[in-house]
NUKOL-604548 format. One line per field, with one value per residue (C-alpha): residue number from 1; residue in one letter; y, z, x. Coordinates in Angstrom, 2 decimals. Example, Ala and Ser with C-alpha at 12.3 -4.5 7.8 and 13.67 -1.06 7.14 Angstrom:
% residues 2
i = (1:2) .
aa = (A:S) .
c2 = (-4.50:-1.06) .
c3 = (7.80:7.14) .
c1 = (12.30:13.67) .
This chain:
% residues 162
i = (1:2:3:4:5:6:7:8:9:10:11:12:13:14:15:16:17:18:19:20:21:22:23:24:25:26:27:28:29:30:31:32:33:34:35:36:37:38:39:40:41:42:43:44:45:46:47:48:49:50:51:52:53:54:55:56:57:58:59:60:61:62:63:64:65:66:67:68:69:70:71:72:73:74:75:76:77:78:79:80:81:82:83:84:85:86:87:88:89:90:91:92:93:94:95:96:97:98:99:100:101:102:103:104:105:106:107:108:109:110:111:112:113:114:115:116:117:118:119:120:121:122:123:124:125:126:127:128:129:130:131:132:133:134:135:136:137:138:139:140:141:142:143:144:145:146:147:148:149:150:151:152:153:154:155:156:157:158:159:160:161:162) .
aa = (X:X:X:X:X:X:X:X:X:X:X:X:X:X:X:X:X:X:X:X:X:X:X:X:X:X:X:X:X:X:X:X:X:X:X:X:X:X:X:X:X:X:X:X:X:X:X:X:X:X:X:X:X:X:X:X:X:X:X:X:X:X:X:X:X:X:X:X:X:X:X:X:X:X:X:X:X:X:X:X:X:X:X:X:X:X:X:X:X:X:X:X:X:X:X:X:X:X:X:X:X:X:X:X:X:X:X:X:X:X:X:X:X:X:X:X:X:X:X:X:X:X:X:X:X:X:X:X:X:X:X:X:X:X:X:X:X:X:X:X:X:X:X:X:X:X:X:X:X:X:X:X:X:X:X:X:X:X:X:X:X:X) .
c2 = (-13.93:-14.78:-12.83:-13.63:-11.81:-10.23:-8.56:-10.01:-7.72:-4.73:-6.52:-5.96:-8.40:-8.87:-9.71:-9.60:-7.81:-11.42:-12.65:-9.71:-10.93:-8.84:-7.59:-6.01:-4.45:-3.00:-1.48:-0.11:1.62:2.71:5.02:6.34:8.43:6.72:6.90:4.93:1.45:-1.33:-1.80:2.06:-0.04:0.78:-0.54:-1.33:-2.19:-4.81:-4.22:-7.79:-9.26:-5.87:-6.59:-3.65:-5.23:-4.05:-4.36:-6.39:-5.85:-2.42:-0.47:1.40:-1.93:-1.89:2.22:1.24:-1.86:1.10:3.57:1.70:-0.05:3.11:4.65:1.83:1.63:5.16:7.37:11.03:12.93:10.55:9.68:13.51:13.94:10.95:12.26:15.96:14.42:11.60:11.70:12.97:9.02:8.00:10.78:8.81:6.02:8.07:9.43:5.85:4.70:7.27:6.18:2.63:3.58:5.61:2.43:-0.04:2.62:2.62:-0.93:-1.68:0.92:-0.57:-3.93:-2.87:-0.69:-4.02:-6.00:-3.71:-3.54:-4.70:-7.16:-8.59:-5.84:-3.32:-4.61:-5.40:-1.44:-0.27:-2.78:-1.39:2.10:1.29:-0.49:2.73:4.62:6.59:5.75:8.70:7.34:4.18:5.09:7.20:4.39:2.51:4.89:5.27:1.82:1.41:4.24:2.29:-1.11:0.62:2.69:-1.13:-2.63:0.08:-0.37:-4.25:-3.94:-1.56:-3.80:-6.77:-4.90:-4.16) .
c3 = (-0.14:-3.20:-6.00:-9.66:-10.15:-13.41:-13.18:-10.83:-10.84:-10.27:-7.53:-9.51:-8.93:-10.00:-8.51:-8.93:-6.75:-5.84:-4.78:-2.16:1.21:3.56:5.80:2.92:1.43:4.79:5.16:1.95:2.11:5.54:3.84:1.48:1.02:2.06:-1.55:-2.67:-4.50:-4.13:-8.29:-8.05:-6.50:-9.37:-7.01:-3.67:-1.70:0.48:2.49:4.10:0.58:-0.89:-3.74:-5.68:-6.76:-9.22:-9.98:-13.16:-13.29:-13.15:-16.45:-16.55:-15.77:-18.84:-18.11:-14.61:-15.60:-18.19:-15.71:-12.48:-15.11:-16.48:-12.92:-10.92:-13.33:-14.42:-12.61:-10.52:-13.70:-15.36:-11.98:-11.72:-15.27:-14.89:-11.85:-13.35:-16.58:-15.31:-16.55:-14.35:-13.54:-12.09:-10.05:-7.04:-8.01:-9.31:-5.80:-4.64:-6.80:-5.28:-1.55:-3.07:-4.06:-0.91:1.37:-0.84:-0.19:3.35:3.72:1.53:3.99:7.28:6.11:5.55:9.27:10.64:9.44:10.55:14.25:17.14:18.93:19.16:22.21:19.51:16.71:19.13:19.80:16.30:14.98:18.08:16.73:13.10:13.95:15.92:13.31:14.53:11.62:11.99:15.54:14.22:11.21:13.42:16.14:13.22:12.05:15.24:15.50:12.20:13.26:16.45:14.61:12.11:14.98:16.72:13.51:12.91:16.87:15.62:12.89:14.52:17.64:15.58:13.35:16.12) .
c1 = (-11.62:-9.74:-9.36:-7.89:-4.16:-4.06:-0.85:1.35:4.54:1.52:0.08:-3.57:-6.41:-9.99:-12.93:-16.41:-19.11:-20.56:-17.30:-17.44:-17.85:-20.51:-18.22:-16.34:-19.59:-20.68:-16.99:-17.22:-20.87:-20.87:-17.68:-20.02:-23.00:-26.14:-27.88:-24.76:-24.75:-22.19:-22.35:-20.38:-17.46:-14.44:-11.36:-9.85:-7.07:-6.49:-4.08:-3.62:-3.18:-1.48:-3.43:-5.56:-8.23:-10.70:-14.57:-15.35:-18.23:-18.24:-18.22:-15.25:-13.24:-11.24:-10.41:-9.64:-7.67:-5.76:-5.42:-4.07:-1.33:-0.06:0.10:1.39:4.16:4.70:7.45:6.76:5.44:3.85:1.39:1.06:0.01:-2.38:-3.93:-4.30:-5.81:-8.00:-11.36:-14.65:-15.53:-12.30:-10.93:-11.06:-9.88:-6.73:-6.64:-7.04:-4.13:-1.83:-2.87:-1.83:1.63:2.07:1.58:3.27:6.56:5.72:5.44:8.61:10.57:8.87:10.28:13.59:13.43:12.53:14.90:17.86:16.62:18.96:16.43:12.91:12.37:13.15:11.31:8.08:7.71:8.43:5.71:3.52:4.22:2.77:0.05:-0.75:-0.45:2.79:5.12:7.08:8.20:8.91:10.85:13.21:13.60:14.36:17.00:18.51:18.80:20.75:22.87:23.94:24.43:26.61:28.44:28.82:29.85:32.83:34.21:34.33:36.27:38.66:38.71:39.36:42.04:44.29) .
């Protein structure tokens, strides 16, 4: 599936519903209530890509297009304000953005873990532990483990100093 960036620093995309592969379009409607139609579709994320990507066909593109800019890129109060003040039609795609930014933090912060592990051994079982959903385990392995590297980097420098 490719989709057309709009905004790169954003990470937005577009696509059209026809572009939709049917795997995508049975993930999305077995979600949803049965008397639901695929043309509803306002904005996802895919997470392999990190890409939001957003319906242009739908008719609120333009609102969505608006909306996901100004939250992406707004700070704490301004994503609260959006989120308080979004319109009837695009509630949950505010709620949708804000599930966005949430795993764009925790992927950005899983990165960083990984790269400051000890070993493969160590890095094998943290990635384990997010792909089973148990990032709190992984994020303090991770911490530990850049607690001893530090620790090991001090007794270095003192070892070498003397």
């Amino acid at each position: 599936m490719s989709y057309e960036v709009i905004n790169e620093e954003l990470k937005i995309a577009k696509c059209s519903i026809a572009d939709l592969t049917m795997g995508q379009v049975h993930n999305f409607l077995k979600s949803w209530r049965d008397d639901s139609k695929i043309g509803t579709l306002t904005m996802f994320y895919d997470r392999e890509k990190e890409l939001l990507v957003l319906n242009e066909d739908n008719d609120m593109y333009e609102t969505c297009l608006m909306t996901a800019t100004a939250y992406l890129s707004g700070d704490c109060e301004r994503r609260k304000e959006l989120l308080k003040n979004a319109p009837e039609g695009i509630v949950e795609s505010v709620k949708l953005l804000e599930k966005v930014f949430k795993y764009r933090i925790f992927d950005k912060r899983t990165f960083q873990a990984l790269n400051n592990l000890l070993d493969d051994t160590q890095r094998k079982y943290v990635t384990h532990l997010i792909n089973e959903e148990d990032p709190i385990s992984a994020a303090y392995i991770a911490f530990r483990a850049g607690m001893i590297s530090g620790k090991r980097i001090e007794r270095a420098k003192k070892r070498k100093d003397r």
